[in-house]
C-alpha positions in Angstrom: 68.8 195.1 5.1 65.5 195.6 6.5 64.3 193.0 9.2 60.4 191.9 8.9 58.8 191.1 11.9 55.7 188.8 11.6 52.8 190.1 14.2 49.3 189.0 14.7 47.4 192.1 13.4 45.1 192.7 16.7 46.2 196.0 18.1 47.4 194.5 21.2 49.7 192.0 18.9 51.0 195.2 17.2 51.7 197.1 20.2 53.4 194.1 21.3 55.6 193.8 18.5 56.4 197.2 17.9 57.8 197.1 21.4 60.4 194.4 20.0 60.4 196.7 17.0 61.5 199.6 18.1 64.1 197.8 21.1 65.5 196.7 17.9 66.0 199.8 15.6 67.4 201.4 18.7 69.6 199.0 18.3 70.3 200.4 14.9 68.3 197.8 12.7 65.9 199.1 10.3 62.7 197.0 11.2 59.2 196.5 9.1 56.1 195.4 10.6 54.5 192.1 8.8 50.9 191.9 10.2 49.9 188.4 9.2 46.1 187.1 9.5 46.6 183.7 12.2 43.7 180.5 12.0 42.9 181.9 15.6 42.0 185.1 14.2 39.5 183.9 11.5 38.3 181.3 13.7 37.4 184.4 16.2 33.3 183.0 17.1 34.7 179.2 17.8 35.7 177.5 20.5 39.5 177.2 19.5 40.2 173.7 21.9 38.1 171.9 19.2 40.0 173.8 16.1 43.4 173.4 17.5 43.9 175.3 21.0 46.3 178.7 20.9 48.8 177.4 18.5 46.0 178.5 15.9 47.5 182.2 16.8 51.0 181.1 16.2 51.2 179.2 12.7 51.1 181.4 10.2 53.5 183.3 11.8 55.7 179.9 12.1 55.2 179.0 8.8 55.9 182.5 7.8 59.2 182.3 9.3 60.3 179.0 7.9 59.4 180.6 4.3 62.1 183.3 4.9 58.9 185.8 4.1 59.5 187.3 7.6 62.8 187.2 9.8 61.2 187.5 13.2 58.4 186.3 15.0 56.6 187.9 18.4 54.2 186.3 20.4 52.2 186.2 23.5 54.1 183.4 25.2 51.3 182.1 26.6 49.9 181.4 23.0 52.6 179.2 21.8 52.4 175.1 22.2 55.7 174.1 24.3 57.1 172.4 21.2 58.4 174.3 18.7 58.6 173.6 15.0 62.0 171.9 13.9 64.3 174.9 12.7 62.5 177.6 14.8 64.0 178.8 18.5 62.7 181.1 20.9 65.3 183.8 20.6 64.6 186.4 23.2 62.1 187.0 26.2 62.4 191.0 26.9 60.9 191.6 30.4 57.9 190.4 31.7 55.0 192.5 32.8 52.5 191.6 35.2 51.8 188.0 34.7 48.4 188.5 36.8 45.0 188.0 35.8 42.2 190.9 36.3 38.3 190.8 37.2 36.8 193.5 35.5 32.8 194.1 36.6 30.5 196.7 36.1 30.4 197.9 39.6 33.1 197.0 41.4 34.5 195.1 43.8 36.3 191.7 44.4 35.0 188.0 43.5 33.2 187.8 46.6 31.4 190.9 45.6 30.2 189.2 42.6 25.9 188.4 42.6 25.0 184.6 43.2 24.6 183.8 39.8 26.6 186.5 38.0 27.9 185.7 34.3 31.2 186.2 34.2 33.1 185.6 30.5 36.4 183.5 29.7 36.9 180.9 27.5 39.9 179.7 29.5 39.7 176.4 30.9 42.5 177.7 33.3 40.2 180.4 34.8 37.1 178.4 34.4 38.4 175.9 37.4 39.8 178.5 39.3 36.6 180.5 39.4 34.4 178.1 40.2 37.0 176.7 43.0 36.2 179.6 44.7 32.8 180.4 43.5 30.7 177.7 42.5 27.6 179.6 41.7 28.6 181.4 39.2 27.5 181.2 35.3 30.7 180.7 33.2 30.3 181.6 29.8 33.4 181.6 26.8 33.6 184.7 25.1 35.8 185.6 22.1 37.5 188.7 20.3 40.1 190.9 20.8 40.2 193.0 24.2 38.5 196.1 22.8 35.2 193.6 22.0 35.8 192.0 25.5 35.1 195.4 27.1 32.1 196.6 25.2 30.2 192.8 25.9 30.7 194.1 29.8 29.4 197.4 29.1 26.9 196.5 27.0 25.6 194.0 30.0 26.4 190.8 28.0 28.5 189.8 31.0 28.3 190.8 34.7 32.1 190.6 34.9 35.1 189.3 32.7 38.8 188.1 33.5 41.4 189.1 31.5 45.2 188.8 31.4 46.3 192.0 33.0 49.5 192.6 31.2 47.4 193.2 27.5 45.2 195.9 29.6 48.4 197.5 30.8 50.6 197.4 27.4 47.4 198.4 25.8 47.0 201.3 28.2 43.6 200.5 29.3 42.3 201.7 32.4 38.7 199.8 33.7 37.2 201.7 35.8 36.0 198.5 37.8 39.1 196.2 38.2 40.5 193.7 40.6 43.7 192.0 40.2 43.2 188.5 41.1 46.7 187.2 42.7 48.9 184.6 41.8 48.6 182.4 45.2 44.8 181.8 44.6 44.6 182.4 40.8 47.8 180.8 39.5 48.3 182.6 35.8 48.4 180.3 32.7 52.6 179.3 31.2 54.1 182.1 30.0 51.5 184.6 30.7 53.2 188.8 30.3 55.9 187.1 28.7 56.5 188.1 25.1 58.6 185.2 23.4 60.4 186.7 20.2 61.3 183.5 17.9 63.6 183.2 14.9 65.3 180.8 12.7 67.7 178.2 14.3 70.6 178.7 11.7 70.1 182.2 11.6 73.3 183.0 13.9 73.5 186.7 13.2 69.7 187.2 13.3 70.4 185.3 17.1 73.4 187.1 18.1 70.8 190.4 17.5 68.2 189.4 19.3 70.0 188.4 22.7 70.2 192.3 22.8 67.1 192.2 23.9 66.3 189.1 26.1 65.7 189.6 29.8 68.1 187.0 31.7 65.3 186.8 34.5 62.6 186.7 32.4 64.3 184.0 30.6 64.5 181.7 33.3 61.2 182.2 34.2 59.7 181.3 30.5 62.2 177.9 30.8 60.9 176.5 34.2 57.3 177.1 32.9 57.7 175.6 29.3 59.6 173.0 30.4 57.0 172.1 33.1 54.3 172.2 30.1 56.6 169.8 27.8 57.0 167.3 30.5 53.3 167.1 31.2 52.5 167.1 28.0 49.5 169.1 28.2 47.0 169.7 25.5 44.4 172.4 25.0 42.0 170.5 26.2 43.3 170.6 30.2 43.0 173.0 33.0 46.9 173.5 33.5 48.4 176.9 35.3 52.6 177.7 35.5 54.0 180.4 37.5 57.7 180.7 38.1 58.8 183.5 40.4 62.4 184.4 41.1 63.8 185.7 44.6 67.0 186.9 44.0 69.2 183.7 42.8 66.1 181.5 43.7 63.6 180.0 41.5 60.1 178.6 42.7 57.4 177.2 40.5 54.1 176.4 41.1 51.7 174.5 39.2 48.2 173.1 38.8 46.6 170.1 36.7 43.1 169.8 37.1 40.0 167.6 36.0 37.5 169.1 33.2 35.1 169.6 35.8 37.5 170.7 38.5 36.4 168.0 40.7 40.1 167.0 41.4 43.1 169.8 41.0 46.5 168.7 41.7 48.8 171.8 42.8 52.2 171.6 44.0 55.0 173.6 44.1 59.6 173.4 43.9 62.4 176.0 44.3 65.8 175.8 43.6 68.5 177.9 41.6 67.6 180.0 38.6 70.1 178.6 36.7 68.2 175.0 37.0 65.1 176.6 35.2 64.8 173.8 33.1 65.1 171.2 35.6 63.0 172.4 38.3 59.7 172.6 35.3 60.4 168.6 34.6 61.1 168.1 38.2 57.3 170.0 39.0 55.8 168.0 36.2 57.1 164.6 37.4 55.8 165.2 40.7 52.7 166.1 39.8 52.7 163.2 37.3 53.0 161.2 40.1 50.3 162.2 41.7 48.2 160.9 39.0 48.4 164.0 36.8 48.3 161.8 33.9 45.2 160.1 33.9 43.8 163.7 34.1 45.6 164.7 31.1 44.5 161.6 29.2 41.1 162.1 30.2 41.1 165.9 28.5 42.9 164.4 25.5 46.4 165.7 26.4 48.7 163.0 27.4 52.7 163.0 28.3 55.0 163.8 25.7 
């Protein structure tokens, strides 16, 4: 029997899922490639908070899934909603790569190094807030399309600078020659970001029992504390919201951030514990930050507690 993994067809969604791919057929599976064409990717010159957010990258492959026309499912974690279809499970996390972002410019240099002024492209509400926390005068403006169209809008001059997830640049292989990593204490990533999450059917046990083979136990209980911390907010697409879990040895800390639309106020806070609690210390962040009056900023970006 050959096993059909469903994959966004960008090359960086390939490269992604042929990483699963081929951890799988050394495995001894024989393993297909299903490229599948996602809402996110049609919609590709939109806005996608007013079409639906990230889960417009995920659907098809869902839907895909629940109609037994592929057997496996990989995503960029950071793509999928923190509620998952009824029948569907996230199977397997493999390791995570850098969850950093990366400012990319055309001459070098730091944020600081950035022009008064300077354009700089994301379509994140996440990095929005955080940029302009730090720099206020610069000119954020969204930008769309798969990495490879990123870049040539900086070299063409579209942009004076970009910021990118750095773990698609580095499983992509791409070098910028202008590149700053931005890091996690001032630029807290988005949930889930460098994690791959590798989803299947509930009541497929054997499917399940092959794909632990190739979860990451570390990884794992850094993908639980950060979706759990997005379920119990409640968080739409619509609001600035960061995750980051890190593990020291046995012990788990993560930090998160809610913030306003027009990052006027931005709630941060951060709690540690075992690994093993992964799931408890995300609601535990969440409710803390809740009660700081996280939820009338949720509310106010249309997101409100689930």
């Amino acid at each position: 029997m050959t096993l059909r993994v469903g994959t966004r067809g960008s090359r960086l969604a390939v490269v992604q899922a042929s990483w699963v791919a081929d951890a799988l057929r050394g495995l001894g599976a024989e393993v297909e490639l299903v490229p599948l064409k996602t809402s996110g990717d049609r919609l590709a010159q939109v806005a996608l908070a007013d079409f639906g957010g990230k889960a417009l990258f995920v659907k098809e492959i869902e839907e895909a899934l629940l109609a037994h026309r592929v057997d496996v499912g990989v995503h960029s974690l950071k793509d999928m909603p923190a509620a998952l279809p009824a029948g569907l499970v996230l199977a397997a996390f493999p390791p995570r790569e850098d969850p950093r972002d990366v400012l990319l410019t055309r001459s070098g240099g730091d944020l600081d190094a950035l022009p008064r002024g300077a354009r700089v492209g994301t379509s994140s509400l996440r990095r929005r807030i955080l940029l302009l926390a730090r720099r206020p005068d610069l000119t954020i403006e969204p930008i769309r399309g798969n990495v490879e169209t990123r870049l040539a809008k900086l070299d063409r001059g579209e942009y004076d600078a970009l910021v990118m997830a750095g773990a698609g640049l580095k499983r992509l292989g791409v070098v910028p020659a202008h590149s700053w990593l931005l890091q996690t204490e001032e630029f807290l990533p988005a949930v889930g970001q460098g994690i791959l999450g590798v989803e299947a059917r509930q009541a497929d046990r054997e499917m399940l029992e092959l794909l632990r083979r190739v979860d990451d136990t570390r990884t794992r209980m850094q993908a639980v504390a950060e979706r759990s911390f997005l379920l119990a907010l409640g968080a739409g697409c619509h609001t600035p919201v960061a995750g980051y879990a890190r593990l020291d040895g046995d012990a788990l800390t993560i930090s998160g951030l809610v913030a306003s639309l027009d990052g006027a106020t931005m709630l941060q806070s951060s709690v540690s514990g075992p690994g093993a609690a992964a799931e408890a210390l995300g609601r535990k962040l969440a409710d803390e930050l809740l009660a700081r009056g996280a939820g009338p900023l949720l509310e106010a970006s249309g997101g409100a507690r689930a």
